[in-house]
N, C-alpha and C positions, 0 to 999 in steps of 0.2 A: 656825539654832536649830531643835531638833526639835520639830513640832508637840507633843507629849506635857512639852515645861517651857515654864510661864509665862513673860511678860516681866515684866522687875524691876521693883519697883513705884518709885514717885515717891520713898519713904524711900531706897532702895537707890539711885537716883541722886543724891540730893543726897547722901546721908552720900558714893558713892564719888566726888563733885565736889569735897567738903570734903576730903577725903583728900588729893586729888590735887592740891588750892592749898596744902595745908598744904606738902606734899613741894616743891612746886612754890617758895613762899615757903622753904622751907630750905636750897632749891640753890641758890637765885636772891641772898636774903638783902639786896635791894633794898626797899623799900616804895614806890618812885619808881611814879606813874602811870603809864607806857608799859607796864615790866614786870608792874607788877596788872592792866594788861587785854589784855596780853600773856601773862599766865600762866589770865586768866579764858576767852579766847577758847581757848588751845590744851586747859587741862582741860576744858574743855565739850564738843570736837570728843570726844577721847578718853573722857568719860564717855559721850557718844550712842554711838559708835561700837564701846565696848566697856565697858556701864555692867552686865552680866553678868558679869562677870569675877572682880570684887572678893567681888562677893554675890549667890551663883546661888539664884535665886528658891525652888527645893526644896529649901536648907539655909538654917537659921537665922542670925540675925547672931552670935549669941551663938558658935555652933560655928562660924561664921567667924572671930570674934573670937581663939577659943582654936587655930585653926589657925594665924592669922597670928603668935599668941604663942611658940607651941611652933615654929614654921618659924625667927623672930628669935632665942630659944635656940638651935636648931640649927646658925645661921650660926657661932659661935667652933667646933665639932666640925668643920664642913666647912674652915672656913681651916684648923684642925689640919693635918688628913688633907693639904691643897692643897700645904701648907709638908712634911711628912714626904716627898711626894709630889716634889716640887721637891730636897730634897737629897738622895733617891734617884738621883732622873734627873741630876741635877748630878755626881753621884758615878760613876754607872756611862760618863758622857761625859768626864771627866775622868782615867777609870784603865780605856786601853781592852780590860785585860786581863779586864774583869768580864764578865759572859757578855749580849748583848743577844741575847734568840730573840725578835723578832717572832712574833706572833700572835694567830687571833682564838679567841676565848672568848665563847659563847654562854651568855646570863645570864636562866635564867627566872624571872619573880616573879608574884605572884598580884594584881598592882599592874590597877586597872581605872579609876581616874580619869585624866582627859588632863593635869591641872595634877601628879598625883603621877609619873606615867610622864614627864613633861617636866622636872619638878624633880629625878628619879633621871639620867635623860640628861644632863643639867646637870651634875649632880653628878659623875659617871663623866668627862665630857667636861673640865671643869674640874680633875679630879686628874692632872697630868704624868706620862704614861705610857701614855693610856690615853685613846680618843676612840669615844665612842658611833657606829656606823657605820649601823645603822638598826632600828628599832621596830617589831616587829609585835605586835601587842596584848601582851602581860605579856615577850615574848621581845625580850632588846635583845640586838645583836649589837656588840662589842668588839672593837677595837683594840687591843692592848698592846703596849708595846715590849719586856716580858720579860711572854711569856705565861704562867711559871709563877709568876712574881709579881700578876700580873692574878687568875688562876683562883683562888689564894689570896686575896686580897683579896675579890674577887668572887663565889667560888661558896662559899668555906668559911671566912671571917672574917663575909662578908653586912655588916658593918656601917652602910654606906651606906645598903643596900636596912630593915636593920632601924631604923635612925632615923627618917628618912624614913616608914614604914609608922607609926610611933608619931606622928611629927609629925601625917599627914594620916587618922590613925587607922583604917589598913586594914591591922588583925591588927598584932599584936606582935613575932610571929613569922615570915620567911620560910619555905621551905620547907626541912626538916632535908638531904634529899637533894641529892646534886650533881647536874649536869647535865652531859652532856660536849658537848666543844667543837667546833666545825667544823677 
């Protein structure tokens, strides 16, 4: 933790304790004793040990609140994309006259938080075709299995990069320019 951000305070561990028995009790879907202090002992480790996460002490809960809202919207657009993404790659393996050009595609964003640069990597890495290869601050480098369908997607549709920037509210907009690729 960097000297310059607080530790969470005692609200921000209990709410992300309560969270995480709620989640914990949804998976679980037992109320039997063993499991409630089997799920109290493991969210407890996981709140101490990473009770900043949920709610970083220099953003508000509220704007947490509405991040975690707009990220839950977001989830049906990314299965979209994951499914279009699937009977893409499903199709170009099955009719092996379609063209597969491997290649990488270097994707710059103006992206500067580590939860939204992880949740674009995610995102990238989770669409079939297509595996985040590595991160240097706002530059993720790509994988594709048809690089001219990657670059489109990724440097001139942007879609992913532009939702993702709305959900975690950093700009609207990516950048209008392309980038060219390695």
């Amino acid at each position: 933790m960097s000297q310059d951000m607080k530790r969470p305070s005692v609200y921000q561990y209990i709410l992300t304790f309560a969270i995480l028995m709620l989640f914990w009790y949804i998976l679980s879907g037992y109320l039997e004793f063993f499991y409630i202090g089997a799920g109290i002992v493991c969210c407890g480790i996981v709140t101490l040990i990473s009770g900043d996460l949920v709610f970083r002490s220099d953003v508000r809960i509220a704007r947490s609140a509405h991040v975690f809202i707009r990220f839950v919207l977001y989830i049906p657009r990314l299965l979209a994309a994951i499914l279009h993404a699937n009977l893409d790659v499903a199709y170009r393996v099955l009719h092996p006259e379609m063209p597969i050009d491997p290649g990488i595609v270097t994707v710059d964003t103006p992206f500067r938080g580590d939860v939204l640069r992880t949740s674009f990597a995610n995102a990238v890495t989770l669409t079939p075709g297509t595996v985040t290869v590595d991160v240097i601050d706002g530059r993720f480098i790509v994988h594709a299995l048809v690089r001219e369908a990657g670059e489109e997607d990724l440097l001139k549709g942007r879609s992913i990069e532009r939702d993702l920037a709305r959900v975690f509210g950093e700009g609207d907009q990516p950048p209008s320019g392309e980038t060219g690729d390695l």
